[in-house]
C-alpha positions as CSV (number, residue, x, y, z in Angstrom):
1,X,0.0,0.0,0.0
2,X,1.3,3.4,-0.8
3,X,1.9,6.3,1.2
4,X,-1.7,8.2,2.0
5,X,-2.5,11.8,0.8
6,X,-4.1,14.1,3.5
7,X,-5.7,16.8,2.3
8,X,-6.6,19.9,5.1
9,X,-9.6,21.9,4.1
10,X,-7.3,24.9,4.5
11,X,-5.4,24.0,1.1
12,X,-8.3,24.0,-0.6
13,X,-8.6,27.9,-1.7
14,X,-12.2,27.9,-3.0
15,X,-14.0,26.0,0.0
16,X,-15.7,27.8,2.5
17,X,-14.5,27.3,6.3
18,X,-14.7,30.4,8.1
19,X,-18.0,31.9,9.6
20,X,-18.6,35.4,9.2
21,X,-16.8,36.3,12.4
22,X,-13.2,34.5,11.9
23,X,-13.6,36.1,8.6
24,X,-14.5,39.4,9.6
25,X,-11.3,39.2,12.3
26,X,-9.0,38.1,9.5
27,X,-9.8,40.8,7.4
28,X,-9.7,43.2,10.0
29,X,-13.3,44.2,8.9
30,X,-16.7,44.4,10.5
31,X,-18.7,41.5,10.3
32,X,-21.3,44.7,8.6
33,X,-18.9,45.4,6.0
34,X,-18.8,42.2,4.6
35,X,-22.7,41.8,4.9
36,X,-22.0,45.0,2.5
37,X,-19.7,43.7,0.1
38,X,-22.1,40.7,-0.9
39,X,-24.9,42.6,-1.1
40,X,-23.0,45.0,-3.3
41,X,-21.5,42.1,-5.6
42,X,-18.3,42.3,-4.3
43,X,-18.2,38.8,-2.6
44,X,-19.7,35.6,-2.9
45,X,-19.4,33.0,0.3
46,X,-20.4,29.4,0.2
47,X,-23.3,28.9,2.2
48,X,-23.7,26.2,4.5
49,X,-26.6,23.5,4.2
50,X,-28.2,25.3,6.9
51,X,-27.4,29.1,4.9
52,X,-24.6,30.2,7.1
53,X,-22.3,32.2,5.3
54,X,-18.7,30.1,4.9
55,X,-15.8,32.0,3.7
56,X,-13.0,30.5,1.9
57,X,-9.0,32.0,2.3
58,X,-9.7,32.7,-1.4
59,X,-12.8,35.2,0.2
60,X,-10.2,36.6,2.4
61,X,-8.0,37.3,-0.2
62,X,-10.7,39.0,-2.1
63,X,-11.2,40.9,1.1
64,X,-7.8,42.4,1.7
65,X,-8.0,43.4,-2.5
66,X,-10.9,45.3,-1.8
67,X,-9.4,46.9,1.0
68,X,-6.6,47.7,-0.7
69,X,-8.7,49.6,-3.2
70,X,-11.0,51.2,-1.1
71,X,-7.9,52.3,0.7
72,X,-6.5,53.8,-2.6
73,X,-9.5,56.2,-3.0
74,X,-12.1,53.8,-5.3
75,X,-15.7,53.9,-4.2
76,X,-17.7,50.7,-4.2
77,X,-18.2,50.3,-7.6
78,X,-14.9,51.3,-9.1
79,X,-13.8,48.6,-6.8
80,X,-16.6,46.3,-8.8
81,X,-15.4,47.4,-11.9
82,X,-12.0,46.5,-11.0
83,X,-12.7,42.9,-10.0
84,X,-14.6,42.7,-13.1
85,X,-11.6,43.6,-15.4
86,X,-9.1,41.1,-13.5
87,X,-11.8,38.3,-14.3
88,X,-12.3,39.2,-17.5
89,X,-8.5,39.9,-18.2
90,X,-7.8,36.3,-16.3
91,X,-10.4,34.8,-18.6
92,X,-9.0,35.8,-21.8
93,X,-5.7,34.8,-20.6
94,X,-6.8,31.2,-20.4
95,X,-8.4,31.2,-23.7
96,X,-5.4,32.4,-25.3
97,X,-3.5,29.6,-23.1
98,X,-5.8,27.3,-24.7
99,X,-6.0,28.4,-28.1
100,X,-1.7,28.6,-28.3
101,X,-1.8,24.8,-26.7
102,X,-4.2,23.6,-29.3
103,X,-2.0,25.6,-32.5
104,X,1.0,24.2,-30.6
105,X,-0.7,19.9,-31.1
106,X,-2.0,20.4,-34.3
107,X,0.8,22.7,-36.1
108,X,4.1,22.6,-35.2
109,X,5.7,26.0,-37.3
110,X,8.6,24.2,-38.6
111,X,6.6,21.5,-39.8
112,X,3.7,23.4,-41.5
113,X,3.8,23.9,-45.4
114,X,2.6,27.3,-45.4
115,X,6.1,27.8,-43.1
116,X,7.6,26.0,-46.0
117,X,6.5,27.6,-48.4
118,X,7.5,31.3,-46.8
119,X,11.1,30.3,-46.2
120,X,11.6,29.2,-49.7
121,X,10.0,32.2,-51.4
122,X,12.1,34.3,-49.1
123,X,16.0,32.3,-50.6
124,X,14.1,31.2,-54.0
125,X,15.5,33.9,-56.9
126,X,12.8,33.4,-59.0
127,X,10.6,33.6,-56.4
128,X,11.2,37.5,-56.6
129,X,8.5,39.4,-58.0
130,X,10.3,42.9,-59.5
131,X,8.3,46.3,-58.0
132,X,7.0,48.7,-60.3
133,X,10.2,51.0,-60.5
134,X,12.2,47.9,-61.3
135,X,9.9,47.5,-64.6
């Protein structure tokens, strides 16, 4: 038998463990404020089968952004429109991940004719095609 694999629910980023008072004391925020911030769109906690609010370290995180922001002068939703933007950037940043993997399986450059076919009009002479002040 191999060696077992414990997982703590603390190295999970996304899943909820803290009630609204440990996370409230981790931020350094009022348990108010973060009533606030959901209701604003600003955060999201798992709820709880019973609909406690559970927050995540990735909700703390989230919460120390905001502050930050806040902090640097934004109002509410400048701080929303920020969060948006980073998703959206992060997004678009995995599709383009994606979509250079996938060109990267079915094409290597070196290998595809139209590459071929570049290089060799580029060293071919008769490949040149004269200008109009060369006519």
């Amino acid at each position: 038998m191999g060696p077992v694999v414990v997982t703590t629910p603390w190295t999970e980023p996304g899943r909820g463990l803290f009630s609204i008072a440990v996370a409230a004391e981790l931020s350094g925020l009022h348990p108010q404020t973060l009533r606030i911030y959901e209701r604003e769109g600003l955060l999201d906690p798992a709820r709880s089968p019973g609909g406690t609010r559970r927050y995540s370290t990735d909700d703390i995180g989230r919460l120390q952004q905001i502050m930050a922001l806040t902090a640097g002068g934004l109002n509410l939703a400048g701080v929303r429109r920020v969060l948006e933007l980073q998703e959206e950037t992060r997004r678009l940043q995995a599709e383009i991940d994606r979509l250079k993997t996938a060109a990267r399986g079915r094409l290597a450059p070196e290998a595809s004719p139209h590459h071929a076919a570049l290089a060799e009009d580029r060293t071919h002479p008769a490949s040149h095609k004269p200008t109009r002040k060369e006519q």
